[in-house]
LOVEXNU-243806 format. One record per residue (C-alpha): residue number from 1; x, y, z. Coordinates in Angstrom, 3 decimals, m for minus. Layout:
N
> num  east  north  up
> NUM  X  Y  Z
...
//
This chain:
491
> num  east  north  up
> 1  21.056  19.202  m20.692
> 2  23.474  17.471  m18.698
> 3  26.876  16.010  m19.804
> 4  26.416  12.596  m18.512
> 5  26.951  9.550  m21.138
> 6  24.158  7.702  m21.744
> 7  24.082  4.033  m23.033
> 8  22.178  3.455  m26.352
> 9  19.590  0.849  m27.504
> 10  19.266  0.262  m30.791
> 11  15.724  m0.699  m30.757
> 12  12.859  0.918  m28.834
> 13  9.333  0.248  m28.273
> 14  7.426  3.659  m28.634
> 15  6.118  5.339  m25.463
> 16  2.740  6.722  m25.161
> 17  2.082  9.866  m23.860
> 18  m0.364  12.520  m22.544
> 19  m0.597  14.989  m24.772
> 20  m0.675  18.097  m24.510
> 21  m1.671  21.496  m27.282
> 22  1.337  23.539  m26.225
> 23  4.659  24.201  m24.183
> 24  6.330  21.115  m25.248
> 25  9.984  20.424  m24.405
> 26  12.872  19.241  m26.806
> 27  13.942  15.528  m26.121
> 28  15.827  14.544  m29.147
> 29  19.110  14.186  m27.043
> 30  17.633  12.284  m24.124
> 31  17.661  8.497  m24.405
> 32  14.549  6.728  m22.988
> 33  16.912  3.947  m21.780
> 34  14.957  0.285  m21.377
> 35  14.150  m0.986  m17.590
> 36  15.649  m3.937  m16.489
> 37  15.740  m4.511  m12.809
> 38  18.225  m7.223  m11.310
> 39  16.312  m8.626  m8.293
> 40  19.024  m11.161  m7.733
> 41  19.287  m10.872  m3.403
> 42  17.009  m8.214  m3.592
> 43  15.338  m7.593  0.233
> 44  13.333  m5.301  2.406
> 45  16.157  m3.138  4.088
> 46  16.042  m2.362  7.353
> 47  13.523  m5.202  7.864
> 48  12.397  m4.667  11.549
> 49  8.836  m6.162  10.775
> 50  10.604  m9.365  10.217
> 51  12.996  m9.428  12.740
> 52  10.145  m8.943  15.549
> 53  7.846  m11.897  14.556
> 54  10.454  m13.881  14.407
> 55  11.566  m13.014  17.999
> 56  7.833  m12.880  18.577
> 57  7.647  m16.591  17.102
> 58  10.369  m17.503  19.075
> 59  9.340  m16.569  22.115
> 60  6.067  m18.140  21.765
> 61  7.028  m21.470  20.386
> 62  3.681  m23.109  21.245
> 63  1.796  m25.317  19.056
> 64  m1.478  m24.970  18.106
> 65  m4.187  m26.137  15.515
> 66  m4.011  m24.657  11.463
> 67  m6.237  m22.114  10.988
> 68  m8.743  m23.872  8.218
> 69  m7.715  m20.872  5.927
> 70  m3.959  m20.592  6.236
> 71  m2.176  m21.923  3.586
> 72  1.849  m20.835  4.604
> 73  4.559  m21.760  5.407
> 74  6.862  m19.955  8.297
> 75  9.367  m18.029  6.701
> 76  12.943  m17.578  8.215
> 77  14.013  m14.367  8.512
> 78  16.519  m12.573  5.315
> 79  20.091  m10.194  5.997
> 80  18.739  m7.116  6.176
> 81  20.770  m3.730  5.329
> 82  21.841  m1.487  8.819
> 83  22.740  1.451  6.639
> 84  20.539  4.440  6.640
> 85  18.955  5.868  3.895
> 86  21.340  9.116  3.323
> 87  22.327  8.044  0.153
> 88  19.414  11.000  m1.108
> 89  18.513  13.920  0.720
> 90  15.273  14.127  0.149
> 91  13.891  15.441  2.995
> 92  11.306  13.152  4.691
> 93  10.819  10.996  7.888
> 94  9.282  7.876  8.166
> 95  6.967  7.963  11.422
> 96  7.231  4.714  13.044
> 97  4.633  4.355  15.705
> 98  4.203  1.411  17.765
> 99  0.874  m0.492  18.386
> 100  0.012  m2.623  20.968
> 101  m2.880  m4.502  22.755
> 102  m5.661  m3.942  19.415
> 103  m9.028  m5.760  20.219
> 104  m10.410  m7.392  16.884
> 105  m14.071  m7.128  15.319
> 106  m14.334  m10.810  17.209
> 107  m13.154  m9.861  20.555
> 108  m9.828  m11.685  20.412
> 109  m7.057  m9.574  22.004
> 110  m4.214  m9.281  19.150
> 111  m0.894  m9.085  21.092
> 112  1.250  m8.778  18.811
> 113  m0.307  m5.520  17.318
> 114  3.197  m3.498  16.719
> 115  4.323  m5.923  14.267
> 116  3.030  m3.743  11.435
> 117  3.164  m0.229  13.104
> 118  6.531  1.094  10.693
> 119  4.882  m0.214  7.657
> 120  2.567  3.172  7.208
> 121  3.752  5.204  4.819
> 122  6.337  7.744  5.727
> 123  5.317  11.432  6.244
> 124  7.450  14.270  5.102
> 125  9.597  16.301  7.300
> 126  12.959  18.022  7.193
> 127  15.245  15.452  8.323
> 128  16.820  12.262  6.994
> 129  16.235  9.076  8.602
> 130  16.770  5.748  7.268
> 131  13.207  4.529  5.763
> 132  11.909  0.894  6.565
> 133  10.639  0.117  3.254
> 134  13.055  0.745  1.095
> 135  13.695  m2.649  m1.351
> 136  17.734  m3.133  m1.806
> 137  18.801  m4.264  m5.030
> 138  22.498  m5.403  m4.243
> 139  23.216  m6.592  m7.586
> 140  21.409  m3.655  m10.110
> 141  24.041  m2.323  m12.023
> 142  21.834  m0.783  m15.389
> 143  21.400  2.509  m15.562
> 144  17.907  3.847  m14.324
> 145  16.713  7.495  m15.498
> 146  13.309  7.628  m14.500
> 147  11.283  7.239  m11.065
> 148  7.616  6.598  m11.539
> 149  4.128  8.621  m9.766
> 150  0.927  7.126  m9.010
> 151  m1.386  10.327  m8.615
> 152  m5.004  8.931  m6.778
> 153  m7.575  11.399  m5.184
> 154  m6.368  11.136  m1.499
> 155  m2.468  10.039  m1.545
> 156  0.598  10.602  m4.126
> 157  2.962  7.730  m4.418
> 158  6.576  8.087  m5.716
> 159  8.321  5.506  m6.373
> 160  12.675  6.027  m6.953
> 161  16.418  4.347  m7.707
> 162  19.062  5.378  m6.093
> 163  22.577  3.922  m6.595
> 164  24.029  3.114  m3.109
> 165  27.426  5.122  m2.408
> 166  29.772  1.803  m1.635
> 167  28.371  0.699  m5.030
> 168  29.471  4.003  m6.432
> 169  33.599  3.962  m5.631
> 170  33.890  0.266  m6.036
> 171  32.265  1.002  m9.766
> 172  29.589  m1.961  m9.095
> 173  26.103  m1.959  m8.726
> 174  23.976  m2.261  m6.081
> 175  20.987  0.374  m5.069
> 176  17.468  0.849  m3.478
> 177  13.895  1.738  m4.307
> 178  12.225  4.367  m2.240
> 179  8.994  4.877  m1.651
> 180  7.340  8.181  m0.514
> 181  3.859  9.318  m0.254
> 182  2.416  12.945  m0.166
> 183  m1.305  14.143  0.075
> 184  m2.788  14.729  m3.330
> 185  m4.111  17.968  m2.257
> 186  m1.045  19.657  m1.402
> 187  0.654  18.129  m4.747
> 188  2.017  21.427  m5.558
> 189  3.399  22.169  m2.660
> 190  4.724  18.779  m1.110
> 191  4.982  15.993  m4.199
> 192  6.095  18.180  m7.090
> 193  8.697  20.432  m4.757
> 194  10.063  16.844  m3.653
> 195  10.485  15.772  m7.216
> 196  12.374  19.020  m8.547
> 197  13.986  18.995  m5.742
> 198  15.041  14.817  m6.231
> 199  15.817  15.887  m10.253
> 200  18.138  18.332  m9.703
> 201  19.782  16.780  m7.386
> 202  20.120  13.861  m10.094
> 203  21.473  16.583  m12.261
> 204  24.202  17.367  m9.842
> 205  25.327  13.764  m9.662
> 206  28.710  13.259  m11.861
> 207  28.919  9.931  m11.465
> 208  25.258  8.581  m12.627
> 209  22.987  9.770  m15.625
> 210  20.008  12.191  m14.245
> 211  16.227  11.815  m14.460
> 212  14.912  12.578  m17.546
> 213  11.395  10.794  m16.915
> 214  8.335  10.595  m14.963
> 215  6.381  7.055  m15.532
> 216  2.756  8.624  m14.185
> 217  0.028  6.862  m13.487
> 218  m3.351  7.286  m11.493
> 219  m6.132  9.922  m12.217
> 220  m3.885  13.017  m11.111
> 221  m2.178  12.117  m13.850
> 222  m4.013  13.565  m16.331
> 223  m5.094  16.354  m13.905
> 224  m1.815  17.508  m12.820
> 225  0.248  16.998  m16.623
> 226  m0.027  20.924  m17.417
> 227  1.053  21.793  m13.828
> 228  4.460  19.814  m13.624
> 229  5.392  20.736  m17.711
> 230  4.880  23.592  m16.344
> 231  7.100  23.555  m13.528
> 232  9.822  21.669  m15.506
> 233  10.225  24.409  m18.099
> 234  10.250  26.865  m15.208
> 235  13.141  25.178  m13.783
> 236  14.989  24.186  m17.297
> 237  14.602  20.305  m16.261
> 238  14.368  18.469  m20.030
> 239  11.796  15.828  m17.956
> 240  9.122  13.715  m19.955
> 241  5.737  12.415  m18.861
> 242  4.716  9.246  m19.940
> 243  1.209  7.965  m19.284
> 244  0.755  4.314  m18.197
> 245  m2.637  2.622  m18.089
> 246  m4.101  2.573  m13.698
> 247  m5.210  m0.940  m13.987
> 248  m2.333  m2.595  m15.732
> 249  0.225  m0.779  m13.620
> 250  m1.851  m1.940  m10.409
> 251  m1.366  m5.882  m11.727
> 252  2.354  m5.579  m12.822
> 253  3.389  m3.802  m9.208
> 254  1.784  m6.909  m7.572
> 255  3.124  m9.338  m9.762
> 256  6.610  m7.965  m9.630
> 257  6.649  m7.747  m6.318
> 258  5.413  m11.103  m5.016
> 259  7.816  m12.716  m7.861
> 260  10.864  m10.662  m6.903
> 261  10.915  m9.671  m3.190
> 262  11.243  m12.479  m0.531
> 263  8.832  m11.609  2.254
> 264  6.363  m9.247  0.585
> 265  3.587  m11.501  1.344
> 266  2.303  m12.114  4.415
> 267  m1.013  m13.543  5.685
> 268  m2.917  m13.398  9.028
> 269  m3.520  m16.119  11.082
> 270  m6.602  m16.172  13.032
> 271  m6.001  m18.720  15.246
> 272  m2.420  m17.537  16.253
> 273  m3.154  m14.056  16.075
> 274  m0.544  m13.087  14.118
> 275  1.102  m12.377  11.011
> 276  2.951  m15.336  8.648
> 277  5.411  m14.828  6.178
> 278  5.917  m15.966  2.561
> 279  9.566  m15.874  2.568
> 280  10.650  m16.977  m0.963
> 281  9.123  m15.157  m4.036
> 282  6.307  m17.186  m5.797
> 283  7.780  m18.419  m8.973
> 284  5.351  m20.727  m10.866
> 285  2.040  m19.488  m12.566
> 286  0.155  m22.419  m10.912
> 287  0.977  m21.009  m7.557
> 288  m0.040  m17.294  m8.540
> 289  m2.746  m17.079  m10.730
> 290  m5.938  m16.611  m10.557
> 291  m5.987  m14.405  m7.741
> 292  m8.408  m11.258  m7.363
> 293  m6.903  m7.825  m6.130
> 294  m9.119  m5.756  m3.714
> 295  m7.051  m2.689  m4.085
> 296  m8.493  m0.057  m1.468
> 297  m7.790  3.466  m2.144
> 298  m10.492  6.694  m1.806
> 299  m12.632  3.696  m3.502
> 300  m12.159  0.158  m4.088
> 301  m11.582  m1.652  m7.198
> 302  m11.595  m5.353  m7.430
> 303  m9.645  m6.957  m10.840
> 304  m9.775  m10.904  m11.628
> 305  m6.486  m11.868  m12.900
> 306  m6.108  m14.695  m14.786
> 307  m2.461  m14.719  m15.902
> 308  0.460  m12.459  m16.301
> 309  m0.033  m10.630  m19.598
> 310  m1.556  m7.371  m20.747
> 311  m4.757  m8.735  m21.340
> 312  m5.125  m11.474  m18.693
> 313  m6.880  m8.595  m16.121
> 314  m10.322  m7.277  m16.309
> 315  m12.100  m5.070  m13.185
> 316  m15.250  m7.180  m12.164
> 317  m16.472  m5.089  m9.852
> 318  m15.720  m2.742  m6.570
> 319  m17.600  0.338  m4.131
> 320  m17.460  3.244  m3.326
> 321  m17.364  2.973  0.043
> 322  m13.363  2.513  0.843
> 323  m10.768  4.849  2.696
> 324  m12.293  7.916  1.176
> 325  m15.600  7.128  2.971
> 326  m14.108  6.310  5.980
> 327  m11.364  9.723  6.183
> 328  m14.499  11.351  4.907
> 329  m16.600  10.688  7.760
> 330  m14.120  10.280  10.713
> 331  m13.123  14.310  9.405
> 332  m16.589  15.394  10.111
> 333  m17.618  13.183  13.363
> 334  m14.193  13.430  14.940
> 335  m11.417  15.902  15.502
> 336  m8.874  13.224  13.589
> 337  m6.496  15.535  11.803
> 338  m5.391  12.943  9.505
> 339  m5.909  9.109  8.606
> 340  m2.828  8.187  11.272
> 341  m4.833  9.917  14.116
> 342  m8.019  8.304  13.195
> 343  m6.424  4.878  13.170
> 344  m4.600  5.684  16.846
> 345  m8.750  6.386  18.075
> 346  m9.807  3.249  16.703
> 347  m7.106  1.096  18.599
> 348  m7.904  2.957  21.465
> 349  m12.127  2.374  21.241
> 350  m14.645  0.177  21.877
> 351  m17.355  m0.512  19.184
> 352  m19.276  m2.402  21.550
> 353  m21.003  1.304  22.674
> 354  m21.968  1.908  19.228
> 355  m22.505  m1.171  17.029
> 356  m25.418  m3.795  18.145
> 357  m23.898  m7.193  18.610
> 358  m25.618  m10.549  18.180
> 359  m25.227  m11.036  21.914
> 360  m27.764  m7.671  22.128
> 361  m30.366  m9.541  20.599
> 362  m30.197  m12.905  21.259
> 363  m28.625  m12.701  24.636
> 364  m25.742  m15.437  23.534
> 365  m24.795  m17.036  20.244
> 366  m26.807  m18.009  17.278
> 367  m24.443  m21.034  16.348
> 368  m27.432  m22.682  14.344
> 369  m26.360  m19.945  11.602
> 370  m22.692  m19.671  12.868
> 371  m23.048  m15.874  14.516
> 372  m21.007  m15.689  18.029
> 373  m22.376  m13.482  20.722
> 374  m19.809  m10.788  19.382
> 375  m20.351  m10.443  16.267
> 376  m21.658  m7.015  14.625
> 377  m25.553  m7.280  14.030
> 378  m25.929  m3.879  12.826
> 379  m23.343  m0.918  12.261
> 380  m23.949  2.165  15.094
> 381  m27.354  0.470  15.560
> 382  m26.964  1.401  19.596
> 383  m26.689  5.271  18.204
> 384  m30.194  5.075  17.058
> 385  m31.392  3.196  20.434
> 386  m29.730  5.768  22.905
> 387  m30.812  8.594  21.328
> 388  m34.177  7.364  20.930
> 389  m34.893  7.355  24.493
> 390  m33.597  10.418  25.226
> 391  m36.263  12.715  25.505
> 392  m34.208  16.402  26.069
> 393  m34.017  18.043  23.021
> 394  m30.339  18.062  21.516
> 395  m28.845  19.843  19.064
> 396  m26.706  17.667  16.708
> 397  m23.966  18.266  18.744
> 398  m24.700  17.400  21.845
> 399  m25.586  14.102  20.182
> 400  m22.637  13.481  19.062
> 401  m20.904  14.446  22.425
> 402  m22.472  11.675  23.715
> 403  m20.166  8.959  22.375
> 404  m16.628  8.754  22.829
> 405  m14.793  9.325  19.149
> 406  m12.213  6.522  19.354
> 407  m15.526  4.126  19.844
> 408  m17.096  6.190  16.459
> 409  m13.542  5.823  15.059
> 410  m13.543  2.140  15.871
> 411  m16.561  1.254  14.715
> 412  m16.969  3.410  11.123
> 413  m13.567  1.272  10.658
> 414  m14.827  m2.130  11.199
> 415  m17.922  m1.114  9.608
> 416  m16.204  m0.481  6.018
> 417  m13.707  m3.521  6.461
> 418  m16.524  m5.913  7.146
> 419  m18.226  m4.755  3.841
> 420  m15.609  m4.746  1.437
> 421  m14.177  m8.108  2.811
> 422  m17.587  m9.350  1.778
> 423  m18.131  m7.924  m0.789
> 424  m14.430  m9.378  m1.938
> 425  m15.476  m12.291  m1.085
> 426  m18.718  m12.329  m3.007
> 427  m16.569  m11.625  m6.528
> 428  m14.185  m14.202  m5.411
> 429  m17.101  m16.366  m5.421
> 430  m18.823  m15.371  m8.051
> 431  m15.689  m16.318  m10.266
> 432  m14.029  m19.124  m8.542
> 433  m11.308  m17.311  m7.085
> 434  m9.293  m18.603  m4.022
> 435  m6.805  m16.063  m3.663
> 436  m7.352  m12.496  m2.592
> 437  m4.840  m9.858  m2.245
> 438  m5.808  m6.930  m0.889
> 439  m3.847  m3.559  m1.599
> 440  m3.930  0.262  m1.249
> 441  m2.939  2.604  1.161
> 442  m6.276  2.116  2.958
> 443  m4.801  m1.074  4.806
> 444  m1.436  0.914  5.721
> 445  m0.050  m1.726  7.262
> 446  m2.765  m1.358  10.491
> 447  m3.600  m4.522  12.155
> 448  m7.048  m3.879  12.649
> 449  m7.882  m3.763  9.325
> 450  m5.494  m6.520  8.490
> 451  m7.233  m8.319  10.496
> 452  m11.050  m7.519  9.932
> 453  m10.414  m8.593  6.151
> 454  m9.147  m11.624  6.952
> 455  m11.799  m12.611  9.074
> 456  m14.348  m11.496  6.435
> 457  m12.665  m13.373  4.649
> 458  m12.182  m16.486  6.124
> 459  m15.715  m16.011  7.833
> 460  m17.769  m16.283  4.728
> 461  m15.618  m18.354  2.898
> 462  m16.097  m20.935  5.503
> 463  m11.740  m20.959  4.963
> 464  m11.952  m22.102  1.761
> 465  m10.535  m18.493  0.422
> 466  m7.302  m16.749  1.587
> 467  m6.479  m13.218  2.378
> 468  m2.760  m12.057  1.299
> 469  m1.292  m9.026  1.813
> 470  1.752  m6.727  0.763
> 471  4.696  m4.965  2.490
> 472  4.332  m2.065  0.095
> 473  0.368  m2.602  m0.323
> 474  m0.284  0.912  m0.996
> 475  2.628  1.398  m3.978
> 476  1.004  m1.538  m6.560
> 477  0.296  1.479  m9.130
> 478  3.546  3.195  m8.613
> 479  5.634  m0.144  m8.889
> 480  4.326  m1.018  m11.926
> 481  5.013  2.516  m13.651
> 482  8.157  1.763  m12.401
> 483  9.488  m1.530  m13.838
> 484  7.503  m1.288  m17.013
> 485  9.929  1.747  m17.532
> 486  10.077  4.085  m20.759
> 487  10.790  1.194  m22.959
> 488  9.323  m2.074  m21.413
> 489  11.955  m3.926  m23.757
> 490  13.677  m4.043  m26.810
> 491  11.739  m4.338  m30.167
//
């Protein structure tokens, strides 16, 4: 155990944990400690995403007619941090690939397509490199001893404090959250070797207590508890798991994060073709609630939510087509290594060879029921007609050789968007809902999907509904294991 001085509570709520029949560590000396963030000039460091549409508004300072379903405001753009993230070794990269020139699901060329490119989760590597979504807390000062997990059946999200090094030898506070993600099925060997690794260098830290706890949430939670006790006793780290409830730590990530950091919402506009900003934090319950999170993961689960506390959320409904469905099926019709690769296809194809449009029927639009020559009629309906009429035996194959993957890639995309943007819409609907956020690491900040939601969306809606979505869409779980802490507060 290490030497650091903790600071004491004298009242604490008690935690709930997995349990577990054997191997149990010894925490009497650790303190659980009681989470209490200081968001006061918090910001997205390194904010490039900002700093381009603004330049991007700038430069195309043209007006033009409100989209019927955008309800914001242009936001100016916040000080964002130039340091780089070397505060923590912790050995990963952030791939920042830029987009440009993506065609929509409505034919409308989106210039402006590299605006959310460095958004997508960072990959691990070797080096250090400053990471784009980090959240700087300039004004934290409390002592934080755990980082949280959010263990789902495709990705691992970790969510972590670190105190910045100015903040350090002036003795004030001042920090960041980081935010990593990892494959679930190399959790072994990727996510739990990062965490050790992150813990004892915690240990080694003189001047800050270490982590003693894991907040873990998300099914792998309860799959993986043996395998990181485990590993902690192995490596003589005094950690403790504490399990926090999927759903609840999905609503308090979003809630904390549209409340606390300027410029975590954004929504798209369809007549602009481009991404607006929220810039200040919402503040009032009138302007927050009800909403209905679409959160998008290997499945989708969509949650009414009615108000801020523990039992103002109930799941109403959601598929299981989501990004499982789609990685699923890109894996076995394409040579996509992984989901990055099978988003660069679909920028790069053309559903129009695979998906019959309303134009393909009807030879022009069908505006008495509001369908434009474009639109999708039928999902890879045109695979069916050309291989129909091709009368030289094939093996399966040499069918598929046939189409061009990035047009597969493009259209299996737009194909699951469209559905659970109606679908979203439908519960909306169903319960009067006019606000719908859409999370999970599904939507990794890629325009095309940004943008096929919205127009779902907006589409069946008629614009009375409004699609919102995150910086850090694909970390709601992870946040919310994080601020609701060991303790959530004092008793």
């Amino acid at each position: 155990m290490s030497n650091h001085t903790h600071h004491k509570h004298s009242f604490h709520l008690p935690v709930r944990r997995l349990s577990i029949a054997k191997d149990e560590l010894n925490f009497e000396d650790v303190d659980p400690g009681t989470i209490r963030i200081d968001c006061s000039g918090a910001y997205i460091a390194n904010d490039d995403l900002l700093k381009d549409n603004n330049m991007i508004s700038d430069a195309n300072n043209t007006s033009s007619s409100a989209s019927p379903s955008s309800t914001t405001t242009n936001s100016s753009c916040s000080s964002s941090s130039e340091e780089e993230d070397t505060d923590i070794d912790d050995g990963t990269k952030e791939s920042v690939e830029m987009k440009s020139n993506i065609r929509s699901n409505n034919n409308i060329t989106l210039q402006h397509s590299n605006q959310l490119a460095h958004i997508k989760p960072p990959q691990p590597t070797d080096e250090d490199v400053s990471s784009k979504n980090n959240i700087n807390l300039p004004q934290h000062n409390s002592e934080i001893i755990h980082m949280s997990i959010d263990i789902g059946g495709t990705l691992t999200k970790l969510v972590y404090f670190s105190r910045s090094p100015t903040s350090q030898l002036e003795g004030g506070g001042g920090g960041k959250l980081h935010f990593r993600d990892f494959q679930t099925t190399n959790f072994k060997q990727e996510a739990l070797k990062f965490i050790i690794k992150l813990v004892q260098k915690s240990f080694d830290d003189t001047e800050n207590p270490p982590i003693t706890y894991i907040m873990a949430t998300g099914g792998g939670a309860h799959k993986f508890y043996n395998l990181m006790t485990k590993k902690f006793k192995k490596y003589k780290l005094p950690m403790k798991i504490i399990a926090k409830d999927e759903m609840e730590c999905l609503i308090r990530g979003l809630d904390w994060l549209i409340t606390k950091i300027p410029n975590e919402i954004f929504t798209y506009d369809l007549i602009d073709d481009k991404i607006k900003f929220i810039s200040n934090s919402l503040t009032s319950n009138e302007e927050i609630y009800p909403y209905l999170l679409v959160n998008i993961g290997s499945g989708v689960s969509m949650i009414k939510v009615t108000g801020p506390g523990p039992e103002d959320f109930q799941r109403i409904g959601g598929s299981t087509l989501g990004g499982g469905t789609l990685w699923g099926l890109l894996s076995l019709l394409t040579d996509a290594k992984d989901y990055s690769e099978m988003l660069e296809m679909a920028e790069r194809g053309n559903n129009e060879n695979i998906d019959l449009l309303v134009g393909d029927i009807y030879g022009t639009n069908y505006n008495k029921i509001g369908l434009k020559a474009h639109n999708i009629a039928s999902s890879f309906a045109k695979v069916f007609k050309t291989l129909r009429f091709n009368n030289k035996p094939m093996t399966p194959a040499e069918k598929l050789a046939q189409f061009r993957p990035e047009d597969i890639a493009r259209s299996l995309l737009f194909s699951i968007s469209n559905n659970i943007g109606q679908i979203a819409y439908l519960q909306a609907l169903r319960f009067g809902l006019k606000r719908v956020y859409f999370g999970g690491s599904y939507i990794s900040g890629h325009m095309q999907t940004i943008h096929t939601l919205s127009y779902a969306v907006n589409f069946w809606s008629k614009g009375d509904m409004q699609s919102y979505f995150l910086r850090h869409e694909g970390y709601l779980g992870s946040v919310g294991a994080f601020v609701m802490g060991p303790a959530v507060k004092k008793s």
